[in-house]
Chimera marker file (.cmm) of the C-alpha trace (Angstrom):
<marker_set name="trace">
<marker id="1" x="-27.817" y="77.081" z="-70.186" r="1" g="1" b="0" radius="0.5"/>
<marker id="2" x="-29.296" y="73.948" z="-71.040" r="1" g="1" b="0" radius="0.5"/>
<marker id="3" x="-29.261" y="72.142" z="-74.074" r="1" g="1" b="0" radius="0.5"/>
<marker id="4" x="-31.660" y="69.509" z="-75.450" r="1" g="1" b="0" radius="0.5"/>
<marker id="5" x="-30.141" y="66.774" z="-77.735" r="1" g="1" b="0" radius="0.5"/>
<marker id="6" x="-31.332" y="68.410" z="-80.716" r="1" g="1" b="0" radius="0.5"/>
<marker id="7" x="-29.296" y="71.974" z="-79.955" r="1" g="1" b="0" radius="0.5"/>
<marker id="8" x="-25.685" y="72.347" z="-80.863" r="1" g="1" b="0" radius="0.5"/>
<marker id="9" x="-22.731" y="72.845" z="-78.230" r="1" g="1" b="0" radius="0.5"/>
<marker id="10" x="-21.674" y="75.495" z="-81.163" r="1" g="1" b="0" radius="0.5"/>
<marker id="11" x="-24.431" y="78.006" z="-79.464" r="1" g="1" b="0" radius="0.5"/>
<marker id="12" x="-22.195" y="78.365" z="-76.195" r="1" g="1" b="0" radius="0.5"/>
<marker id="13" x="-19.833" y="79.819" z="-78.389" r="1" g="1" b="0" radius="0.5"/>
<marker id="14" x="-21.696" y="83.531" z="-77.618" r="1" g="1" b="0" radius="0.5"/>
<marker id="15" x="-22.113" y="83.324" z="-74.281" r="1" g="1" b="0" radius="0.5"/>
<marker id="16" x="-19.484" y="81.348" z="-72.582" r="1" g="1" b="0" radius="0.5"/>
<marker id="17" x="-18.235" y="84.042" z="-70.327" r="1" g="1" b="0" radius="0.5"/>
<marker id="18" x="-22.034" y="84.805" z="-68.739" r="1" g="1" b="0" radius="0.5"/>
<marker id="19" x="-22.668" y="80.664" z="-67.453" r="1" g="1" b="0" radius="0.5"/>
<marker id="20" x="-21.681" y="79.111" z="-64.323" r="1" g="1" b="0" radius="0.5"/>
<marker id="21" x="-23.217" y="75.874" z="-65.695" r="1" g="1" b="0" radius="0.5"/>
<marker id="22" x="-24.408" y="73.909" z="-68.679" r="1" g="1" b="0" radius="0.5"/>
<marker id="23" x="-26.533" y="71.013" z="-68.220" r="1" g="1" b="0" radius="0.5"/>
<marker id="24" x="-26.586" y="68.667" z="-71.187" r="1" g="1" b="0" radius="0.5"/>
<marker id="25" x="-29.835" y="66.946" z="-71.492" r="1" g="1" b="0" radius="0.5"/>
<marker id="26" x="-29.275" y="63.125" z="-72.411" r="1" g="1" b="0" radius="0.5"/>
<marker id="27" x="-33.258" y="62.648" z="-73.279" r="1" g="1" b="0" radius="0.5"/>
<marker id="28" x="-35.916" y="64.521" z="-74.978" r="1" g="1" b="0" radius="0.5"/>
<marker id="29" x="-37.000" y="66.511" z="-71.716" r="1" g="1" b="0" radius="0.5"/>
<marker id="30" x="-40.885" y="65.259" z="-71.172" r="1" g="1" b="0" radius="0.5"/>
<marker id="31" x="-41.506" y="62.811" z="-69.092" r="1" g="1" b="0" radius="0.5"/>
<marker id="32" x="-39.129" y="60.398" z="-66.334" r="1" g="1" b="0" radius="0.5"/>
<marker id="33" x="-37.576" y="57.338" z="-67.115" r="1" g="1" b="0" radius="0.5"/>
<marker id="34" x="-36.219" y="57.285" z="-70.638" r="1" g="1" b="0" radius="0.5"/>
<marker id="35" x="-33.725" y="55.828" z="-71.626" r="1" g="1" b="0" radius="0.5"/>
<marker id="36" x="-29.789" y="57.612" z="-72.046" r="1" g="1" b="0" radius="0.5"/>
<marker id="37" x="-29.309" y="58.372" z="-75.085" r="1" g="1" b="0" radius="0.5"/>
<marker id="38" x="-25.497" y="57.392" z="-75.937" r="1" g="1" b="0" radius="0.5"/>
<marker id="39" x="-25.357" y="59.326" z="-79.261" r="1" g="1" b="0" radius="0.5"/>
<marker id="40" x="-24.798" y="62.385" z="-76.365" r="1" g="1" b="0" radius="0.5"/>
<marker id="41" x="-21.681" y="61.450" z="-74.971" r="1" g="1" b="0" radius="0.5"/>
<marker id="42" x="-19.539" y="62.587" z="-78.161" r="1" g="1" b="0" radius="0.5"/>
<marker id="43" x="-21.708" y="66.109" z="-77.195" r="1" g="1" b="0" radius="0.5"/>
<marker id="44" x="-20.683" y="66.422" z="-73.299" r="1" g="1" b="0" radius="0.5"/>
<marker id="45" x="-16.996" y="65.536" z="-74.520" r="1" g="1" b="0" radius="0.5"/>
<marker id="46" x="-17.052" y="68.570" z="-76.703" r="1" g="1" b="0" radius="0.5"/>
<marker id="47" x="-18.853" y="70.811" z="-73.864" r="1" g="1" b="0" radius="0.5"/>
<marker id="48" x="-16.008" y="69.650" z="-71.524" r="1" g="1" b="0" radius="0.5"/>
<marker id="49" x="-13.679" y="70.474" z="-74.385" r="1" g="1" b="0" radius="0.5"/>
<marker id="50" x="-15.311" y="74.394" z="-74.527" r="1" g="1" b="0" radius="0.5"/>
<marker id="51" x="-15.531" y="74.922" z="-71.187" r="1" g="1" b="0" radius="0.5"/>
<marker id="52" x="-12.056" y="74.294" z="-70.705" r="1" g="1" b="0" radius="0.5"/>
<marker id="53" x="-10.825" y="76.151" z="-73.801" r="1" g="1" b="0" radius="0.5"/>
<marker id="54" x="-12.988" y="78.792" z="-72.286" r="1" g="1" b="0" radius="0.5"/>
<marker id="55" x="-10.561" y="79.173" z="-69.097" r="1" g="1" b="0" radius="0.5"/>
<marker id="56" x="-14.063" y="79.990" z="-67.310" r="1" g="1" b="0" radius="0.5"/>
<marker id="57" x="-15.159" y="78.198" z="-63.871" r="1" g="1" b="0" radius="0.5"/>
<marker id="58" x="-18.213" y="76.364" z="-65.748" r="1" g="1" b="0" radius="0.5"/>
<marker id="59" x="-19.750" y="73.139" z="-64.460" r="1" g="1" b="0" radius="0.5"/>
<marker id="60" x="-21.040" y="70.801" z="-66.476" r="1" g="1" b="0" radius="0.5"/>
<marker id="61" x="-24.256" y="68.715" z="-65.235" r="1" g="1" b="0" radius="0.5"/>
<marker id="62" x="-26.184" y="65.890" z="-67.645" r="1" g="1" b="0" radius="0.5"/>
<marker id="63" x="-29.644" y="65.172" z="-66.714" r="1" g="1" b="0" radius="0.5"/>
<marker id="64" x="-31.087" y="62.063" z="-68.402" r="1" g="1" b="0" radius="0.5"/>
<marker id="65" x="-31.011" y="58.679" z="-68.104" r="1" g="1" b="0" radius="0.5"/>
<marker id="66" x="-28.202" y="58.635" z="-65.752" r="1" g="1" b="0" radius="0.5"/>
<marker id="67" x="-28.318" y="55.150" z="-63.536" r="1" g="1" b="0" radius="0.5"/>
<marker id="68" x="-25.397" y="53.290" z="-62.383" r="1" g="1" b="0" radius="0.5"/>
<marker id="69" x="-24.491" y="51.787" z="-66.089" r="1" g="1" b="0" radius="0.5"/>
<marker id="70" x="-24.533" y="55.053" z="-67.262" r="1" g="1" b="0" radius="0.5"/>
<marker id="71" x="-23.112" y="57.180" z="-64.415" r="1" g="1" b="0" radius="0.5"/>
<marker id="72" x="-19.169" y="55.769" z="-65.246" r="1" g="1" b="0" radius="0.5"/>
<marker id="73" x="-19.401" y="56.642" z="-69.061" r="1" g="1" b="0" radius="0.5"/>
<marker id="74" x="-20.895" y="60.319" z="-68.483" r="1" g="1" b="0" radius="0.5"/>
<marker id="75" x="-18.038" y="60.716" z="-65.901" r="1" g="1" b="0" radius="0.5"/>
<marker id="76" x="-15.329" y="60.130" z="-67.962" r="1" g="1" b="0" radius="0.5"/>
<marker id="77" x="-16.884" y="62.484" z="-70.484" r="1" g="1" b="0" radius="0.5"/>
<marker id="78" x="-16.424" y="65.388" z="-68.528" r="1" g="1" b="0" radius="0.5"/>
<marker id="79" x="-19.473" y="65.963" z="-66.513" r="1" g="1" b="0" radius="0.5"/>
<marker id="80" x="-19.567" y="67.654" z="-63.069" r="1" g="1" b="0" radius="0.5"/>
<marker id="81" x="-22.600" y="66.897" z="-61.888" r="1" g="1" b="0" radius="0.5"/>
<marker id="82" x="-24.983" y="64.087" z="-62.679" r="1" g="1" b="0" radius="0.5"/>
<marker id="83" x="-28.993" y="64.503" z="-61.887" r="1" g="1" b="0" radius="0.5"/>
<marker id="84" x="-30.436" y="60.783" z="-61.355" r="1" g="1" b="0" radius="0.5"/>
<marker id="85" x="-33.969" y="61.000" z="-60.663" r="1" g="1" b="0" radius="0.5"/>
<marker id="86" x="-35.423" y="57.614" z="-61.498" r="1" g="1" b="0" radius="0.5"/>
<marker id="87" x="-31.655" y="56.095" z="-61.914" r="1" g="1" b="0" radius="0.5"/>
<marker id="88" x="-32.559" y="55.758" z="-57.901" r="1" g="1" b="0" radius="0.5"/>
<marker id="89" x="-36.053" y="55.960" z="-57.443" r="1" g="1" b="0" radius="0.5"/>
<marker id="90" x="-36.756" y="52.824" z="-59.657" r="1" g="1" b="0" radius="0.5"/>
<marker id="91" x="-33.653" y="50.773" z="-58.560" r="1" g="1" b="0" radius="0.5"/>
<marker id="92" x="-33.700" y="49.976" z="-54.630" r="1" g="1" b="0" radius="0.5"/>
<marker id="93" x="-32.248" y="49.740" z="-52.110" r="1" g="1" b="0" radius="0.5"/>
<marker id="94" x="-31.805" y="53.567" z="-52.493" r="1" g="1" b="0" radius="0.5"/>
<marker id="95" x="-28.754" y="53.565" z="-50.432" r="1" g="1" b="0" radius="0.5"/>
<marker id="96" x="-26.496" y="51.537" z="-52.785" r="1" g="1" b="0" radius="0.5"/>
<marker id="97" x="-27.788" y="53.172" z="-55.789" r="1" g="1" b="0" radius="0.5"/>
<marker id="98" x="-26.862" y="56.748" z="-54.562" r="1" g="1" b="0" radius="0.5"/>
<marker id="99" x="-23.731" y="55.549" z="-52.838" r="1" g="1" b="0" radius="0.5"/>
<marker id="100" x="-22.972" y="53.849" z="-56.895" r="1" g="1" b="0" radius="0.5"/>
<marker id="101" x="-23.462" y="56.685" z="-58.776" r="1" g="1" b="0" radius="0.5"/>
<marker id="102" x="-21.558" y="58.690" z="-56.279" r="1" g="1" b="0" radius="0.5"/>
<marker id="103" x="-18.365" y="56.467" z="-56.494" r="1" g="1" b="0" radius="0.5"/>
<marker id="104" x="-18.969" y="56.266" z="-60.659" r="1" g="1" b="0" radius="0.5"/>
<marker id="105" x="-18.436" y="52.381" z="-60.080" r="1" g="1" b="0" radius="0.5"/>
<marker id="106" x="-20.859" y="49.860" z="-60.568" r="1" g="1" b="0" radius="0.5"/>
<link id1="1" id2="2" r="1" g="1" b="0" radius="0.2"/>
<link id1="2" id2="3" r="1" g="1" b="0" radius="0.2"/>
<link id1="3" id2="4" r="1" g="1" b="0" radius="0.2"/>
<link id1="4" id2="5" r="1" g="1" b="0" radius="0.2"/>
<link id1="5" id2="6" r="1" g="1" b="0" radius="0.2"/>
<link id1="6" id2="7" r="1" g="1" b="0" radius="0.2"/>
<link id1="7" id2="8" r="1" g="1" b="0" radius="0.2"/>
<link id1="8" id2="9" r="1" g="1" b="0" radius="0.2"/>
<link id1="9" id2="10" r="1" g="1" b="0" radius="0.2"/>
<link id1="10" id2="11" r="1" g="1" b="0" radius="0.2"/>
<link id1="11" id2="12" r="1" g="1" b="0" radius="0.2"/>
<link id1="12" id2="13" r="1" g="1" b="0" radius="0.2"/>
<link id1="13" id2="14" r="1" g="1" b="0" radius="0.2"/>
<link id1="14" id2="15" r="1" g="1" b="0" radius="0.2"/>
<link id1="15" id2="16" r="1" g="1" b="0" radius="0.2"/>
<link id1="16" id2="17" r="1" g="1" b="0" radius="0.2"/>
<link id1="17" id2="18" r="1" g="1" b="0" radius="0.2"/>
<link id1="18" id2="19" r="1" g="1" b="0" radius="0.2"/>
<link id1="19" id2="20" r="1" g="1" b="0" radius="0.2"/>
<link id1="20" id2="21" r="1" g="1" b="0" radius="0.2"/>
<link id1="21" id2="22" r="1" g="1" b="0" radius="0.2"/>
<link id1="22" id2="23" r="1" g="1" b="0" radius="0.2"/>
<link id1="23" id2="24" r="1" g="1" b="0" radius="0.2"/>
<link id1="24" id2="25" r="1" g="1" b="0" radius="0.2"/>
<link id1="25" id2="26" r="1" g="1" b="0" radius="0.2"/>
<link id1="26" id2="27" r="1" g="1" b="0" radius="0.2"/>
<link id1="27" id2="28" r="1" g="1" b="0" radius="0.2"/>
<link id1="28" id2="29" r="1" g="1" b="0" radius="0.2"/>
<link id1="29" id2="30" r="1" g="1" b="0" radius="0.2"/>
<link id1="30" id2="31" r="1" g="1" b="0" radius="0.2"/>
<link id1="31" id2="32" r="1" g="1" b="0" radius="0.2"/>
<link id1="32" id2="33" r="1" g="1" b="0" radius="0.2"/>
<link id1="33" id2="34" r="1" g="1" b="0" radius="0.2"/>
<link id1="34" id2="35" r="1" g="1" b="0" radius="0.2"/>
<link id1="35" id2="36" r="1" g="1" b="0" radius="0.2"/>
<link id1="36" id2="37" r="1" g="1" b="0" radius="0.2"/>
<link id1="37" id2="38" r="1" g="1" b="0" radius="0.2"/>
<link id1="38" id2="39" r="1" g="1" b="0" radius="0.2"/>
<link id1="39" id2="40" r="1" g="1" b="0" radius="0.2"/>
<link id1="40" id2="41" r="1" g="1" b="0" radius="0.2"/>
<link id1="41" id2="42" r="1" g="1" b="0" radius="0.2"/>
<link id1="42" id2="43" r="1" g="1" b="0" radius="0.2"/>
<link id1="43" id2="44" r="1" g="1" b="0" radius="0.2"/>
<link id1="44" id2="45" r="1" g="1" b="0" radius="0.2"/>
<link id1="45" id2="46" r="1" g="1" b="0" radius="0.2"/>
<link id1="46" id2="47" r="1" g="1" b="0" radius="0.2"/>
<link id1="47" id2="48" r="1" g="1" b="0" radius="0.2"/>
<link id1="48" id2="49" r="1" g="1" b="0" radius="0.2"/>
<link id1="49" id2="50" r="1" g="1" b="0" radius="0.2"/>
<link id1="50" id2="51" r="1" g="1" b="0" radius="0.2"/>
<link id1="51" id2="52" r="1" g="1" b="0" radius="0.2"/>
<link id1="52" id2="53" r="1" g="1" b="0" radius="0.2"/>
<link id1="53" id2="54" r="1" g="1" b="0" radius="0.2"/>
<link id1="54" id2="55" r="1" g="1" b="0" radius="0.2"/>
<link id1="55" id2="56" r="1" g="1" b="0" radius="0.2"/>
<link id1="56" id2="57" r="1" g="1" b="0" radius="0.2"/>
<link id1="57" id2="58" r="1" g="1" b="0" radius="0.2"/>
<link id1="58" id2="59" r="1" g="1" b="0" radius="0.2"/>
<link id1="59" id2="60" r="1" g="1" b="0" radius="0.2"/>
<link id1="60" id2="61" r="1" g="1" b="0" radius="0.2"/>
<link id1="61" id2="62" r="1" g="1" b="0" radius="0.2"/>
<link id1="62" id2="63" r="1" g="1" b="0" radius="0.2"/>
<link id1="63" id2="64" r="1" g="1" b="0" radius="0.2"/>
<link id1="64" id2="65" r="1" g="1" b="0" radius="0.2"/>
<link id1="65" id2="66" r="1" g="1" b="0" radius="0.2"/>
<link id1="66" id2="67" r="1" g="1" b="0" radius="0.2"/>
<link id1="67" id2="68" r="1" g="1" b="0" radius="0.2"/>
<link id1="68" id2="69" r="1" g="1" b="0" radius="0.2"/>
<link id1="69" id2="70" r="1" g="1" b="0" radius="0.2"/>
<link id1="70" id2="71" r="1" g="1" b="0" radius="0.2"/>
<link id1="71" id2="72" r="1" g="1" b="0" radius="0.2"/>
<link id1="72" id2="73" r="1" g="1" b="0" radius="0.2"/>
<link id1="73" id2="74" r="1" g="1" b="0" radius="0.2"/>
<link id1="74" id2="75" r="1" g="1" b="0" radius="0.2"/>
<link id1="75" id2="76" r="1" g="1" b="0" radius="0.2"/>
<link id1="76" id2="77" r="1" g="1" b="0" radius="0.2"/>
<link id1="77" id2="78" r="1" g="1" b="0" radius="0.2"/>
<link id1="78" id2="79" r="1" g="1" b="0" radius="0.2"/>
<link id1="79" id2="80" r="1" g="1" b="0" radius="0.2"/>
<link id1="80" id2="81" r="1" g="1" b="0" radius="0.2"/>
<link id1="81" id2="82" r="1" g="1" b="0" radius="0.2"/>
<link id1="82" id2="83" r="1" g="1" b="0" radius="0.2"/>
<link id1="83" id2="84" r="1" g="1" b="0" radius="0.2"/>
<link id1="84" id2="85" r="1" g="1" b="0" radius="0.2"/>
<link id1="85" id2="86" r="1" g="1" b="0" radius="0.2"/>
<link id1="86" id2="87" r="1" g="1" b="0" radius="0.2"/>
<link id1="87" id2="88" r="1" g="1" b="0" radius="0.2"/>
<link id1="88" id2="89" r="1" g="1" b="0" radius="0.2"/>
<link id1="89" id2="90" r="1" g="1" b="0" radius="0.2"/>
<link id1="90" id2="91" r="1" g="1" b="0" radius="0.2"/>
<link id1="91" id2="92" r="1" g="1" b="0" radius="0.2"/>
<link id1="92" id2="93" r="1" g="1" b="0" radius="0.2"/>
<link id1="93" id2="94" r="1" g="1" b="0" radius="0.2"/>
<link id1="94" id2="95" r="1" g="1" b="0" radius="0.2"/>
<link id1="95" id2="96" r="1" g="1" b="0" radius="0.2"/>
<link id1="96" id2="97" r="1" g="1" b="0" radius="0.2"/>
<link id1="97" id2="98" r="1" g="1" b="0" radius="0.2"/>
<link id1="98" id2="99" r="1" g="1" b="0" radius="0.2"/>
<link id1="99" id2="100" r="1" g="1" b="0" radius="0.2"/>
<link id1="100" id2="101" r="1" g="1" b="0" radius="0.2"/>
<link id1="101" id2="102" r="1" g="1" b="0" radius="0.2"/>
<link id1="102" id2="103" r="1" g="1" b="0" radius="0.2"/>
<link id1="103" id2="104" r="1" g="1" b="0" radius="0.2"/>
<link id1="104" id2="105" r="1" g="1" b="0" radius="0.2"/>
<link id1="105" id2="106" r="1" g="1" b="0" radius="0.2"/>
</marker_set>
């Protein structure tokens, strides 16, 4: 399931048990590199929070913004798996921004 920043975590609610992941989108889905939108970290804290009331194996990927100032704070939110698209492709040497965004340090 994904859910764009305008759609409430309160829809998982109903289908919880059917998902093996919910990616939280941290951007109005259109176009590549916009900026993260910060007012979404309070949302992937309460996705975390239903996926583990849930007591299903659920991953939790955000897509959006994600760079290596972002990476750490989305992290410790609760996501799983972070997409980074041009969080690398814009910031070279490629190398050190992967290998940043893999450790969550920066």
């Amino acid at each position: 399931v994904a859910l764009n920043p305008e759609i409430s975590p309160e829809v998982l609610d109903y289908c919880m048990p059917l998902l093996d992941l919910v990616l939280v989108m941290t951007v109005n889905p259109g176009f590549s590199g916009q900026s993260f939108l910060a007012s979404m970290l309070p949302k992937i804290r309460d996705v975390r929070d239903r996926i583990d009331r849930s007591g299903h194996s659920i991953s939790l990927e955000v897509d959006g913004g994600i760079n290596a100032k972002t990476c750490g704070q989305v992290l410790e939110a609760g996501a799983d798996i972070l997409v980074a698209g041009s969080g690398i492709f814009k910031n070279p040497p490629y190398d050190e921004a992967i290998r940043c965004l893999r450790s969550g340090s920066f």
